[in-house]
C-alpha positions in Angstrom: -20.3 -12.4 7.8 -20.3 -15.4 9.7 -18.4 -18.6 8.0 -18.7 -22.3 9.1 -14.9 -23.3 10.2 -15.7 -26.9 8.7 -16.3 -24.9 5.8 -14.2 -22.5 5.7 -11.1 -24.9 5.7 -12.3 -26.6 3.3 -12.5 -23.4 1.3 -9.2 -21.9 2.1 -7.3 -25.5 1.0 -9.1 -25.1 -2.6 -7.8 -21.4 -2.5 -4.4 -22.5 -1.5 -4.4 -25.2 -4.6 -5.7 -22.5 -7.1 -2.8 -19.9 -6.1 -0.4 -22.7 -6.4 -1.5 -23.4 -9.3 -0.9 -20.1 -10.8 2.2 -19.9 -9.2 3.5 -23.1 -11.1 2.3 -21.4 -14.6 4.2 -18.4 -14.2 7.3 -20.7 -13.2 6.8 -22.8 -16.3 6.6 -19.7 -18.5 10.3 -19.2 -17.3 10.2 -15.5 -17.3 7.9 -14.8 -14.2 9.7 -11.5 -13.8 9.2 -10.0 -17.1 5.8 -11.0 -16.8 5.3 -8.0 -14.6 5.1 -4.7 -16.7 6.8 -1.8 -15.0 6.9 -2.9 -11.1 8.9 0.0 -10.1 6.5 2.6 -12.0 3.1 1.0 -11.5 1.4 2.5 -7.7 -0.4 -0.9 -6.9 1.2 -2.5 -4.1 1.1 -4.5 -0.8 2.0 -4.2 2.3 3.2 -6.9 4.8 3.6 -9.3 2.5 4.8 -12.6 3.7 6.5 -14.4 0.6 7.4 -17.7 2.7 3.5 -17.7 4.4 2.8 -21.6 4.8 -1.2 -21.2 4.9 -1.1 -18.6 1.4 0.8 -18.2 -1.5 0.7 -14.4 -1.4 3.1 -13.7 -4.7 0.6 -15.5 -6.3 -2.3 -13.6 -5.3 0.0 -10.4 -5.9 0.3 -11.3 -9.2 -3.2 -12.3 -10.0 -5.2 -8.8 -8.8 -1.7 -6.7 -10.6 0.0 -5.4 -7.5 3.8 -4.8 -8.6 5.5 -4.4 -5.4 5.3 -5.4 -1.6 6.4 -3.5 1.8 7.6 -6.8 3.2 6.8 -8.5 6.5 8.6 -7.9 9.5 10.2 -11.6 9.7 11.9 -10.9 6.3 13.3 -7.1 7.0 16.7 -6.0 7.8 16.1 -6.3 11.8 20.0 -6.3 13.0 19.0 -7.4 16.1 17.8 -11.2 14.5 20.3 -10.4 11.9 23.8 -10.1 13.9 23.6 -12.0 17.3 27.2 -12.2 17.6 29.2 -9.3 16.4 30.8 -9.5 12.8 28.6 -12.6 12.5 25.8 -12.6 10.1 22.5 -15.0 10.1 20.7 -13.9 7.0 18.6 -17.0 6.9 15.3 -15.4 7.3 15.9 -12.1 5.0 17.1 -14.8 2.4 14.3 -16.8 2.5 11.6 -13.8 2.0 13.7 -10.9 -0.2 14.7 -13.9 -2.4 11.5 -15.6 -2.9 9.8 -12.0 -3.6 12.6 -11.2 -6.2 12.4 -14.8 -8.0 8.0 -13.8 -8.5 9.1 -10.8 -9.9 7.5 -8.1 -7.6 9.7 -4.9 -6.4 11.1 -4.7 -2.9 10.3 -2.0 -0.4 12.1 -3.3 2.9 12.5 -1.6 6.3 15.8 -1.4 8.7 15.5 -1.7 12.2 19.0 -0.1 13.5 19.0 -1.3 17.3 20.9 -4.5 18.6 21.4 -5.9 22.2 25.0 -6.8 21.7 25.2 -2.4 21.5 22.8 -1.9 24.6 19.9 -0.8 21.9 17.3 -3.4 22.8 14.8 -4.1 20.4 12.0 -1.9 20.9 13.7 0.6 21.8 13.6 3.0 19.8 16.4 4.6 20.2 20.1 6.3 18.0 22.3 3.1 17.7 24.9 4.0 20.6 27.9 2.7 18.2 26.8 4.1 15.2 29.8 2.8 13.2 28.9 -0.7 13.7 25.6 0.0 12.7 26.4 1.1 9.5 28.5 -1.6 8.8 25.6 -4.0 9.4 23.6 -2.2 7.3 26.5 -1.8 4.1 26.4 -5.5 4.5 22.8 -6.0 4.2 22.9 -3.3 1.2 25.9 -5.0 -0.6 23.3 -8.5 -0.1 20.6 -7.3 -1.7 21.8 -4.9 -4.4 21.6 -7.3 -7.1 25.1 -6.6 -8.6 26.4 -9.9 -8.5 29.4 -9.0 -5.7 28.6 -10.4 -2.5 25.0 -11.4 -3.3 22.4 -13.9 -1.9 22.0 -16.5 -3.4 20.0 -15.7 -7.0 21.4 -11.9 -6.4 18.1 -10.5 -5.7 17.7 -6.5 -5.3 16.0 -4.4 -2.6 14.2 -1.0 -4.9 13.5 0.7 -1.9 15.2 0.5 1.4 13.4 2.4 4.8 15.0 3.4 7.5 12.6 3.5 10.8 8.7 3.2 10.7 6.3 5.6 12.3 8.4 7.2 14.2 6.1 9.7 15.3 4.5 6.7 17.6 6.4 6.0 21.4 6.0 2.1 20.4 8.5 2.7 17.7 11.0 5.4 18.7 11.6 6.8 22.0 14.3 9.3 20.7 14.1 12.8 19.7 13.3 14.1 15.5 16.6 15.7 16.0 18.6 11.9 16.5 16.3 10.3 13.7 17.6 12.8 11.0 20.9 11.9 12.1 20.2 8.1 12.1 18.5 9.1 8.4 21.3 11.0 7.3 24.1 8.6 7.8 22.4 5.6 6.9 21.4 7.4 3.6 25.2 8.0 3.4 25.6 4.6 3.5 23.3 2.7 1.6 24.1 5.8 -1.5 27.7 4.8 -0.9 27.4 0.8 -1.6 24.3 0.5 -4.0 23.9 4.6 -5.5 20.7 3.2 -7.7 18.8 1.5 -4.2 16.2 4.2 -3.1 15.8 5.5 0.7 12.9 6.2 1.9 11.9 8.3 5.2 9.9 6.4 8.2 6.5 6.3 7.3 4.1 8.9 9.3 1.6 7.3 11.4 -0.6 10.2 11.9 -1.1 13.7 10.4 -0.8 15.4 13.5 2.6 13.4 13.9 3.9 14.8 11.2 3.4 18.3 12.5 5.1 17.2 16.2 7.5 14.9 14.9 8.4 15.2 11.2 8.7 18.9 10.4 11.6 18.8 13.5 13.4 16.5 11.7 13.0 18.1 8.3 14.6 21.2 9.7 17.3 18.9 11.4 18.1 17.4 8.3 18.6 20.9 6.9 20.6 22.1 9.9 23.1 19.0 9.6 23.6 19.1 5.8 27.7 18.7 4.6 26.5 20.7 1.3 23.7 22.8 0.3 22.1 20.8 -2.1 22.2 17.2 -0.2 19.0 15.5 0.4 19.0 12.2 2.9 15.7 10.5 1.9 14.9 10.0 -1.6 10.5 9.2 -0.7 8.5 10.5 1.8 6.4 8.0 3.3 2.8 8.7 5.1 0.0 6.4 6.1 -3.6 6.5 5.8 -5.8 4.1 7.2 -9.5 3.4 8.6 -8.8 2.9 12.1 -9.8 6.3 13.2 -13.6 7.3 14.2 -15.7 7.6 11.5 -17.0 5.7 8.4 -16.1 6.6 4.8 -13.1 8.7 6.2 -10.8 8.2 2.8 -10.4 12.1 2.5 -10.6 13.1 6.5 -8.7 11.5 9.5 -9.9 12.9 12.4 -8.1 12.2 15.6 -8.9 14.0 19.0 -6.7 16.7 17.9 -8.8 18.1 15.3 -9.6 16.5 11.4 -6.6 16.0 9.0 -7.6 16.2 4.7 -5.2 14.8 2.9 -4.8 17.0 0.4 -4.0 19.8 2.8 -1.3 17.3 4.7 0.1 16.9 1.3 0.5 20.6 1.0 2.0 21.4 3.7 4.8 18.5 3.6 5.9 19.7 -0.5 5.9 23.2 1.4 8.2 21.8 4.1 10.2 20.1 1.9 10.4 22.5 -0.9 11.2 25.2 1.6 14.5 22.9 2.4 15.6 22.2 -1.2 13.5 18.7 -1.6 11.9 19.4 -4.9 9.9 16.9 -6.5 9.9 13.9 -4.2 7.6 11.2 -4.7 5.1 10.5 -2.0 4.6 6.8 -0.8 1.4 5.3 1.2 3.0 2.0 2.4 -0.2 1.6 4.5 -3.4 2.3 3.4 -6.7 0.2 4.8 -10.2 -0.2 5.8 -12.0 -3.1 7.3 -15.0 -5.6 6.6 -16.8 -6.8 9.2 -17.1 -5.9 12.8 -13.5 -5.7 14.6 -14.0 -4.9 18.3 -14.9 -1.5 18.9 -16.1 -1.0 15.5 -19.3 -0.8 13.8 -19.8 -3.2 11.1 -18.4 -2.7 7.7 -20.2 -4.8 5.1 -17.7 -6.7 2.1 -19.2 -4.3 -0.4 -18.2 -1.2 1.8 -14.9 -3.0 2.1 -14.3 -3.0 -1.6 -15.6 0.0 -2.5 -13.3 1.7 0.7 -10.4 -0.1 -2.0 -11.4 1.8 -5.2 -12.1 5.3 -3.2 -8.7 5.7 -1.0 -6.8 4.2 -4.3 -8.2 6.7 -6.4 -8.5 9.8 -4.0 -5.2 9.7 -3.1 -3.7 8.7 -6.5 -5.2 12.0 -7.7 -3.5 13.8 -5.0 -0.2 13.2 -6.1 0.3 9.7 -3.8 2.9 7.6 -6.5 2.4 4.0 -5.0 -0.3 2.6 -2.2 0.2 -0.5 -0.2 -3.1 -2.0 0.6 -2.7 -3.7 4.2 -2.8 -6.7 3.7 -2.8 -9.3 0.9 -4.0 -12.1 3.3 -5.3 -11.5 6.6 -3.4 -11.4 9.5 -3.9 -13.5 13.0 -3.5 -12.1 16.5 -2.2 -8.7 14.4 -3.7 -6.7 16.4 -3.8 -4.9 20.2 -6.8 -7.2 20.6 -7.9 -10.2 19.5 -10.6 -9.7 16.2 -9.0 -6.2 15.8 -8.8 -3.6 12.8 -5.6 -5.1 11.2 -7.3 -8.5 11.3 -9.9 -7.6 9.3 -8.7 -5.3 6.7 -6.6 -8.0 4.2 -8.2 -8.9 0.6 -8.4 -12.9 1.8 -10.0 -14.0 5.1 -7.5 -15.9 7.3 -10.0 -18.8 8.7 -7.9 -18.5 12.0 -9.7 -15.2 13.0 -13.2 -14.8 14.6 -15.1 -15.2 11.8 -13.9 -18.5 10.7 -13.9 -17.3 6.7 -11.5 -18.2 4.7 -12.6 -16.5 1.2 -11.2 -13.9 -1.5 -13.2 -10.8 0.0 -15.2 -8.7 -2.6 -12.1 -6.6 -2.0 -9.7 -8.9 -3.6 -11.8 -8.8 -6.8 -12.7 -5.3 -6.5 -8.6 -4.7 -6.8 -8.0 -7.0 -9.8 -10.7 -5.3 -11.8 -8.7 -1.7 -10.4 -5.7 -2.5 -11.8 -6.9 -4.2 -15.0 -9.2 -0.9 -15.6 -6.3 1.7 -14.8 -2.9 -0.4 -15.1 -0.4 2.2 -17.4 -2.1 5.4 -17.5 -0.8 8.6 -17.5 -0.2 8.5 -13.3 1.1 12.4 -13.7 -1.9 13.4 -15.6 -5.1 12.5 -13.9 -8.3 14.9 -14.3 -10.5 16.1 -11.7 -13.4 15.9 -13.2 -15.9 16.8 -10.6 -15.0 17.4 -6.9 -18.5 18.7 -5.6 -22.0 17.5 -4.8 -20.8 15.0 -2.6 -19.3 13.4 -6.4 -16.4 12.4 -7.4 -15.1 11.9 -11.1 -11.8 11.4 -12.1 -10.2 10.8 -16.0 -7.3 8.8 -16.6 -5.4 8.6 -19.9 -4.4 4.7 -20.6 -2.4 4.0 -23.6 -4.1 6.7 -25.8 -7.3 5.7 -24.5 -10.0 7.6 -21.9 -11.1 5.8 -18.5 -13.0 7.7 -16.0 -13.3 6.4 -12.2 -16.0 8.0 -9.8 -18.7 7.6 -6.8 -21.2 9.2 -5.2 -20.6 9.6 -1.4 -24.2 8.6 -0.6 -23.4 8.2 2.8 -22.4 12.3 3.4 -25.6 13.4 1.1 -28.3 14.0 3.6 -31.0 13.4 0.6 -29.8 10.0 0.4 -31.9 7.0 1.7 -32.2 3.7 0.5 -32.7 3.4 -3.2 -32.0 6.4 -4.6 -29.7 7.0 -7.0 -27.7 10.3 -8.7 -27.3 11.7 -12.6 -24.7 13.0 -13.1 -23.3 14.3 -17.0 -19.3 14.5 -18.0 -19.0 16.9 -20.6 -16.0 16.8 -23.2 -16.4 13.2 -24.0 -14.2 12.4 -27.3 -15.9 8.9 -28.0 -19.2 7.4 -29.9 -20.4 5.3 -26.6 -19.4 4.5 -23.3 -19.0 0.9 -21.6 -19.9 1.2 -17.5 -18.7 -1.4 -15.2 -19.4 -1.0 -11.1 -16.3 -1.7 -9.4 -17.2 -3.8 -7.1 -18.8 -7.4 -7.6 -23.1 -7.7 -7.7 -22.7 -9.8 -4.6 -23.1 -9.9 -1.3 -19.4 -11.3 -0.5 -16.8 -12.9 -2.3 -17.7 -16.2 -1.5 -20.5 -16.3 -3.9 -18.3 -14.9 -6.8 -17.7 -18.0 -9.1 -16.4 -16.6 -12.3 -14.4 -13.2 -12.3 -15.0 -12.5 -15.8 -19.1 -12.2 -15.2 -19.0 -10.6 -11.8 -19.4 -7.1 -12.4 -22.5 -5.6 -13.6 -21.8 -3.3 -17.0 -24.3 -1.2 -19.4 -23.6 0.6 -22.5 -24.4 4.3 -23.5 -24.1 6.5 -26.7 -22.0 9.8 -26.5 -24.7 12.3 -27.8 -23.0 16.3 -28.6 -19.7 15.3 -26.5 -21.8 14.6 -23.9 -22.6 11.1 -21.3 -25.0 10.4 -18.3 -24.2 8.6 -16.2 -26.4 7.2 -12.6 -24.1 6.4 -9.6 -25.9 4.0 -6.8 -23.6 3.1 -3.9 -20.8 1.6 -5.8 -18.2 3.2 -7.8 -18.0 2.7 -11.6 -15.4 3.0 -14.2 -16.6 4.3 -17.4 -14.6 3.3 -20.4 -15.2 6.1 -23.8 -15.1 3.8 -26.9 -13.8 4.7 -30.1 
């Protein structure tokens, strides 16, 4: 989609006023923390999110679509580099600014550590096992006793890190240049660490950035962190983190990566990493996605995505891998980014929930995406995560049932694009037996427009029918967007 600039300025200012808006409600409520139910335990979440961002309030937006917790920005993480110019001295100006304005909205913080300084000869960039390891871990007890929320040696308001990440993707050269054998070590003693001055702040592993690097990279370091245990039952990484995103070849690609190295399911990944771990005494860890994303529009080198794709890419990768076992997904991003990618107009710039008017397109509208989201976690927020039914997995179908609060919700599609009988038009039946209800309310998941612009009021903007349960039994038709499908009493 094409926007006016003119325009699309204008429209991004009245978007800025609406979230700021909201923003001053919650804060005149009082309790803008409590306000958000369960951050820790709820798996809607954000990634890259850039609390002090001048042109968006991006807490705001958080809190209106019900995402609990944010994988924040790079200009707010633990870099030691920024962090400790001069040795012993500390400038936590910019770690303040973002960790504290995130804790005072009430959203849970997943924040990264980037262990390489200068002053050490670990340039950033690098990649590389701190040379002086010791005053490494120093910087990083510091940052830990800052952000544990205890009330000793706090920033100012005492806000808490819930998840602290050592490393990202560190299966990718333009992050780490070392071998799997030095990042278990780097994992292991800054696990140590962080355990030793905060016990309740969670570590989680560098995130994967492909499958196949998981293979080359990560099960090397998995063995090395068995190898270099003090005790048999230790365990240095308390989540394993993965990504999954749209950036590869191939459209609809939620379930399947495939890379030049061969196609990579999900599910199967997933398998094979609780083997890995298992087989090295890590039972029952829960699995992050910090980044998760598809596009709209046409990025260079890609086809064009449509804002309906977009948003129904949202509702697909959510729910496939949320009934894979995934505990909490970061959509990439909240707002758009500018210049975020190798090339100007590229993926990352086009995959956020708000246009950024800066980019190519000159939008500055909530994508269907955004509303697509809120009406995802308003259908599905507090069910039963550990307990969702697969329904039907065949037929190029997909039907999931998730128990909320005592009540029945099933998500599903129809992957119209992989059906060869499919052309323009057509729609599919499809019956769900076992339904404990007298009727059924429907509701398509993502807006009856064209794009998000044209959505004026949220509460009207998804088409819904009714439907009587008849011997246990609904129909239901699926088109080309996915539906939730509520039993009633």
């Amino acid at each position: 989609m094409n926007c006016n600039r003119t325009a699309g300025r204008i429209l991004f200012s009245m978007t800025i006023l609406a979230l700021v808006f909201t923003v001053a409600a919650c804060s005149n409520n009082g309790n803008a923390k409590s306000s958000l139910s369960n951050p820790v335990t709820s798996p809607f979440a954000m990634h890259e999110v850039r609390f002090t961002n001048q042109d968006m309030n991006e807490a705001a937006a958080m809190q209106d679509i019900g995402a609990k917790t944010a994988r924040i920005s790079p200009s707010g993480s633990l870099i030691w580099d920024l962090i400790e110019q001069q040795k012993g001295v500390y400038d936590w100006t910019a770690s303040d600014a973002v960790i504290g304005a995130g804790y005072a909205d009430g959203i849970a913080l997943f924040v990264g550590v980037k262990a390489q300084n200068r002053l050490e000869g670990t340039a950033p960039g690098s990649g590389v096992l701190p040379k002086d390891m010791e005053w490494y871990l120093q910087f990083l007890r510091s940052a830990v006793e800052r952000y544990d929320g205890d009330g000793v040696d706090d920033a100012a308001g005492s806000p808490r890190i819930d998840v602290i990440q050592i490393g990202n993707e560190l299966d990718g050269p333009a992050f780490w240049q070392d071998t799997p054998e030095n990042y278990a070590l780097l994992l292991k003693r800054s696990y140590q660490t962080v355990k030793e001055a905060a016990p309740g702040m969670r570590v989680a592993i560098g995130g994967v950035a492909t499958p196949r690097g998981y293979y080359d990279f990560y099960q090397p370091v998995l063995a090395e962190l068995d190898r270099i245990k003090d005790h048999p039952g230790d365990r240095y990484f308390d989540i394993f983190d993965l990504h999954w995103s749209g950036q590869f070849n191939g459209d609809d690609d939620y379930d399947v990566i495939s890379l030049p190295t061969g196609s990579y399911d999900l599910k199967a990944l997933l398998a094979d990493v609780r083997s890995d771990l298992t087989s090295i005494g890590y039972t029952n860890v829960p699995f992050y996605i910090t980044e998760i994303s598809d596009y709209s529009d046409t990025p260079a080198g890609y086809t064009n995505h449509t804002e309906t794709y977009h948003a129904a890419a949202v509702i697909k990768r959510y729910m496939y891998a949320l009934a894979a076992g995934i505990e909490k997904i970061f959509w990439a991003q909240v707002f758009e980014g500018h210049s975020a990618g190798v090339a100007a107009d590229g993926y990352f710039e086009n995959v956020g929930l708000i246009n950024n008017p800066l980019n190519a397109d000159g939008c500055s509208h909530k994508k269907l995406a955004y509303y697509a989201y809120k009406k995802m976690t308003e259908m599905l927020e507090k069910s039963d995560w550990k307990n969702i039914q697969v329904v039907q997995d065949a037929d190029n179908v997909r039907i999931y049932r998730f128990a909320k609060s005592g009540k029945t919700v099933y998500a599903g599609w129809w992957d119209y694009l992989r059906d060869p009988g499919y052309a323009v038009g057509l729609s599919k039946a499809v019956t769900i037996a076992g339904v404990q209800g007298t009727s059924i309310r429907t509701t398509e998941a993502v807006p009856q427009f064209s794009s998000g612009a044209n959505v004026i009021d949220y509460a009207t903007a998804f088409a819904t029918t009714s439907a009587v349960v008849e011997n246990s039994r609904i129909t239901i038709t699926l088109t080309t967007t996915p539906v939730y499908i509520e039993v009633l009493p």
